[in-house]
C-alpha positions in Angstrom: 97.5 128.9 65.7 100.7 130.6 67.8 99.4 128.8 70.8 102.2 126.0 70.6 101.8 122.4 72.0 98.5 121.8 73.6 99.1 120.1 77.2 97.3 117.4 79.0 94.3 119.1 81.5 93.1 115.7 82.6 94.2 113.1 84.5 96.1 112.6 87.3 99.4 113.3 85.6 101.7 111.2 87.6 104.3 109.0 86.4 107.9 108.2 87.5 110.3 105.7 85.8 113.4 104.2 86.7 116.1 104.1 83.9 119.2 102.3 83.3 121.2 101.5 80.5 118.3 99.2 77.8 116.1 98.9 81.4 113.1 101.5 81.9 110.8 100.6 84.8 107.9 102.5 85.1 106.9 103.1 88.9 103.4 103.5 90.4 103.8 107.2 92.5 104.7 106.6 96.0 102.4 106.1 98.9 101.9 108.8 101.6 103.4 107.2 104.5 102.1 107.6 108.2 104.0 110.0 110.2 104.9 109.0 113.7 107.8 108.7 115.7 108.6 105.4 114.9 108.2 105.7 111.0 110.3 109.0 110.9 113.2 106.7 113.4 112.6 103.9 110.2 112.6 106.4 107.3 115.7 108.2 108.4 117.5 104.8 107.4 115.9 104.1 104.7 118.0 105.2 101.0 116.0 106.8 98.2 116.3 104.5 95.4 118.4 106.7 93.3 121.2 106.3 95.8 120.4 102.3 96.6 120.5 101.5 92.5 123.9 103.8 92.4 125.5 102.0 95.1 124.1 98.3 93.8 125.3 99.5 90.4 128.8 100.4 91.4 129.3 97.7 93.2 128.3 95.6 90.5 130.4 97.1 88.7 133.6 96.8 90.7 132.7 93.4 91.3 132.1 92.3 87.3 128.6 91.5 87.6 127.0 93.6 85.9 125.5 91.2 83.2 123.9 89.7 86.2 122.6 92.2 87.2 121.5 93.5 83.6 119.6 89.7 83.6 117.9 90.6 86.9 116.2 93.6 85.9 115.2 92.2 82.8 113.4 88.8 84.2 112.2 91.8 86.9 110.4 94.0 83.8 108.8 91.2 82.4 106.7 90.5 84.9 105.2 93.7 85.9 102.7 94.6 89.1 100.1 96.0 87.0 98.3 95.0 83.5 99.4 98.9 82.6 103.2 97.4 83.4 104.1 99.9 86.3 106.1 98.1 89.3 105.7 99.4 92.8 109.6 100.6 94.0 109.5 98.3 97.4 109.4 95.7 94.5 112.4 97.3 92.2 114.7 97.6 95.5 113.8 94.2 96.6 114.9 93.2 93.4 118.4 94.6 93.9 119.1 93.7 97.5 118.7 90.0 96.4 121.1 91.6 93.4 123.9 92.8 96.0 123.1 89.8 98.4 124.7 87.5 95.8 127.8 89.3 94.7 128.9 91.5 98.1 130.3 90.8 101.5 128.5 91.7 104.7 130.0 94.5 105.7 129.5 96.1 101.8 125.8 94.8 102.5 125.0 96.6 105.3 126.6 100.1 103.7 124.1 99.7 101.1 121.3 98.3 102.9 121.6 99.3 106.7 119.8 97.1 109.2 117.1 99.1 111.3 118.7 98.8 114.8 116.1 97.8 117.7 116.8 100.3 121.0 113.2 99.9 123.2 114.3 101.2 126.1 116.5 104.6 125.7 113.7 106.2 123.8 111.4 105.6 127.0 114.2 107.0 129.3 114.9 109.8 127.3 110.9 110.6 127.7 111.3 110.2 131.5 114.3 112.6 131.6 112.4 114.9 129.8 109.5 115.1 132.1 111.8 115.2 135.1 113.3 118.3 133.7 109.8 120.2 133.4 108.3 118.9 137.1 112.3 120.4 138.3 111.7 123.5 136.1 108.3 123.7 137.8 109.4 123.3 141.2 112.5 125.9 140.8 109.8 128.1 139.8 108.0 127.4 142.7 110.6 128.1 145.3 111.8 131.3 143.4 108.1 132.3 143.6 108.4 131.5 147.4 111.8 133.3 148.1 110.2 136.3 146.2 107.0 136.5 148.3 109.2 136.6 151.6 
């Protein structure tokens, strides 16, 4: 038959991996995450882990410990999340922040793995600005109405 390769038609057909160097990691796919304001505000700091691993890995790197961090991942992928041996990413990055924790300053630290800043109140008075500008909007309305009915 000309047909070629036959392809898989069942199953959910989802599978990622993480691969460095003699290190694969396969990942369970990620989990939708709720959408609100506050999750958006948290997301928008948090790093894929493609660019967290690069930046753990060149630091590493710069820093000579990359053989720790080659011992890491390996103690890591023998203990996996699942009997199928997939490992859930929150895990993985975990896994190198402890990694960077060890060998880098604060400062490089916090490049890498920025700290979700706490602001309560300006998001409240930036709502309360907002409304005032649609009452004033209103009201100008209003008293343009009035000046045209006169």
């Amino acid at each position: 038959s000309s047909e070629g390769p036959i392809m898989r038609n069942r199953g959910q057909g989802k599978w990622r991996e993480w691969r460095w160097g003699g290190v694969v990691l396969p990942l369970y796919p990620p989990e939708p995450k709720p959408k609100g304001e506050k999750e958006e505000a948290a997301l928008a700091l948090e790093k894929g882990l493609t660019e967290t691993a690069f930046q753990v890995i060149a630091a590493a790197t710069a820093k000579n410990a990359l053989p720790k961090l080659t011992e890491s991942l390996t103690e890591l992928q023998k203990e996996p999340d699942s009997p199928g041996g997939r490992f859930h990413e929150e895990r993985l990055k975990k896994c190198l922040k402890e990694i960077a924790f060890d060998i880098l300053s604060a400062e490089e630290l916090e490049d890498i793995f920025p700290s979700p800043k706490v602001e309560l109140a300006e998001p409240e008075a930036s709502r309360k600005g907002r409304r005032r500008s649609t009452s004033r909007g209103s009201s100008k309305a209003s008293v343009a109405s009035d000046g045209a009915g006169k």
